[in-house]
N, C-alpha and C positions, 0 to 999 in steps of 0.2 A: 959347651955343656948342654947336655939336652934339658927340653921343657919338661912340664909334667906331659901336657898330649902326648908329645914324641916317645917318652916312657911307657906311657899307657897302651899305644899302636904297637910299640915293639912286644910290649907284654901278653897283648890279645894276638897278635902276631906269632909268637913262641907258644904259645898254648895251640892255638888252631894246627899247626906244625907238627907238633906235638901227637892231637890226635890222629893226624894223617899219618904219621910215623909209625903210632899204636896200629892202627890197622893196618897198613904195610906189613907189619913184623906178625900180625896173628894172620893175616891171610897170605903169607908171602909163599908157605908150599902150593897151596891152590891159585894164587895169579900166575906161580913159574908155568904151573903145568897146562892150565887152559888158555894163557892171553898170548898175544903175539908178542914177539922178544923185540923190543925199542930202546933206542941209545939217550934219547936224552927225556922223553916223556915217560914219567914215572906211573903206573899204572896201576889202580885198587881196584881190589876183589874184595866184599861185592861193589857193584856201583851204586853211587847215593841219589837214589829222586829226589828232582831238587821240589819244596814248597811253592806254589802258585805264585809265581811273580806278573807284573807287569810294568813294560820301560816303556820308553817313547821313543822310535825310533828316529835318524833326521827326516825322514821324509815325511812325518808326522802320523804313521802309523802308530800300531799297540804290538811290540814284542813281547808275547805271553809265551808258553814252555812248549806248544807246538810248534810255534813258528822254528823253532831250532831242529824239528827232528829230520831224518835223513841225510845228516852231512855230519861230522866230524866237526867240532865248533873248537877255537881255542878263545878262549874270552882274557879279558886283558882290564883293568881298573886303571883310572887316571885321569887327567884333564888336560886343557887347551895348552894353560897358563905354566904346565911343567917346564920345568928348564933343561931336564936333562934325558931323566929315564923313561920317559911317557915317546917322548920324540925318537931315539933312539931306538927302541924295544918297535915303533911301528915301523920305524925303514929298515930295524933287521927281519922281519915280520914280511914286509915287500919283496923281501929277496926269498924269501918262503913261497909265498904267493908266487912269484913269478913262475918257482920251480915248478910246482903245482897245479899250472895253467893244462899241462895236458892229459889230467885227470876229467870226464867227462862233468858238465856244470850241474847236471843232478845227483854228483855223490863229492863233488870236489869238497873238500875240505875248507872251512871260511874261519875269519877272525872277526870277533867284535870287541869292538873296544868301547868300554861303559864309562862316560864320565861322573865323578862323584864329587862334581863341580856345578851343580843345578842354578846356581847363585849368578855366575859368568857364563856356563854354557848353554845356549841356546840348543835347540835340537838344529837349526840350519845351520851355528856354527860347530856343529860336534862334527856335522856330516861335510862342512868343506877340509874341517883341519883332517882328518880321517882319510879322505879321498884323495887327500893331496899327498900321501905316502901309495895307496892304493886305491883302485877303484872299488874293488867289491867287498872291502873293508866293512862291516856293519858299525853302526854308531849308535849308541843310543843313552838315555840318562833317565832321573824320573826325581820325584820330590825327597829330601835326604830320608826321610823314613822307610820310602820303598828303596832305595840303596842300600842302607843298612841291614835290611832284613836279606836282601838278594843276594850283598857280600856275606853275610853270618851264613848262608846255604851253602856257600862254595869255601866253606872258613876262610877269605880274607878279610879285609881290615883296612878302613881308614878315618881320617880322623882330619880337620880342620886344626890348623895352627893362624895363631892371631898374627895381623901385620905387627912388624916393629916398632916400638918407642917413636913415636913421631912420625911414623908412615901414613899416609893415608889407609882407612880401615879396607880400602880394597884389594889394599896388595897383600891380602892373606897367601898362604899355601897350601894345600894337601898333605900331609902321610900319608900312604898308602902301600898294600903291597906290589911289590914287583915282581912276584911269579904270577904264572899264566897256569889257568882252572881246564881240562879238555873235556867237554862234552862228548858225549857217543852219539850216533844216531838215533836214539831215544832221546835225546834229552837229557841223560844225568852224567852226572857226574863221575866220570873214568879216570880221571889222570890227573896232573901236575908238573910244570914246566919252571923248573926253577934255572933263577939269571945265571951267569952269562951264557946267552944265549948263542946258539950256530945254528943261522938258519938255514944251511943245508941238510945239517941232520936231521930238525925238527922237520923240513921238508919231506924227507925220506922216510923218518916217522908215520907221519901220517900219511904218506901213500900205503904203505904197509897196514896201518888200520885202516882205512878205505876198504883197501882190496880183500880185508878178513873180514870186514865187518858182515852182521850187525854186532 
């Protein structure tokens, strides 16, 4: 049976969807005819500038909305402690990457993955667990309030679930969502990668935006 969080994630979940859907369906003559044709990343017209964020990167940087511009970004939500879909989504993500590698390093296409795990994740361990599927994998997290506002910009969603009856209070989990937000080389927001994911296609993808961009 689900909790109420779990209800509630899905609910903010289906609405955000929703709106992305709406704008799909009213711009959808105008993205056919100006954007480049992609198999699995879904692409809006117009694109949304996202509001002034800032995370923390592992390396103890400030990830603000320039540091993203000039590359192709596909951003990813989740944490250390996932069990299943956090782990899996970055090693199909690696085999992207790989493809990718011979895209030149000032337009290649990068992934960050943002943990919305501030409580457990450190910024040194966001960046080993991260690195340890890929090297140029970006990591980053920030205090749950800057999360929340960052996720509300790219409409995902997530949401803390309490540990079990008798668990210790640390073995909480996450909700969260499992599609992937795409950045353009500006900074906003272009597109949408819903699960299950091929990372060959998604690779191919975004060689294709690269090479049309900006």
């Amino acid at each position: 049976m689900f909790n109420r969080t779990t209800a509630i994630v899905l609910i903010a979940a289906l609405a955000a969807a929703l709106g992305l859907w709406a704008s799909q369906k009213y711009f959808g003559s105008v993205r056919h005819a100006s954007l480049p044709q992609t198999e699995a990343v879904r692409l809006i017209e117009p694109r949304r500038t996202l509001p002034a964020f800032s995370l923390r990167q592992s390396d103890g940087t400030q990830l603000i909305p320039g540091e993203l511009k000039g590359h192709w970004t596909l951003v990813f939500l989740g944490f250390t402690h996932c069990p299943d879909v956090c782990p899996t989504t970055l090693a199909q993500m690696s085999v992207a990457q790989k493809a990718w590698e011979s895209i030149p390093e000032a337009t290649r296409p990068r992934v960050l993955f943002v943990s919305v795990d501030p409580e457990r994740d450190t910024p040194d361990k966001i960046g080993e667990y991260a690195h340890g599927f890929h090297k140029d994998t970006l990591a980053a997290t920030a205090d749950v309030p800057a999360l929340e506002s960052f996720a509300k910009s790219l409409s995902m969603v997530f949401a803390k679930v309490p540990a079990p009856d008798g668990a210790p209070a640390d073995q909480y989990t996450l909700d969260h969502s499992a599609s992937m937000v795409v950045l353009d080389p500006q900074g906003r927001m272009a597109g949408l990668l819903r699960p299950p994911f091929d990372p060959n296609v998604i690779a191919k993808d975004m060689a294709v935006l690269t090479e049309a961009a900006p």
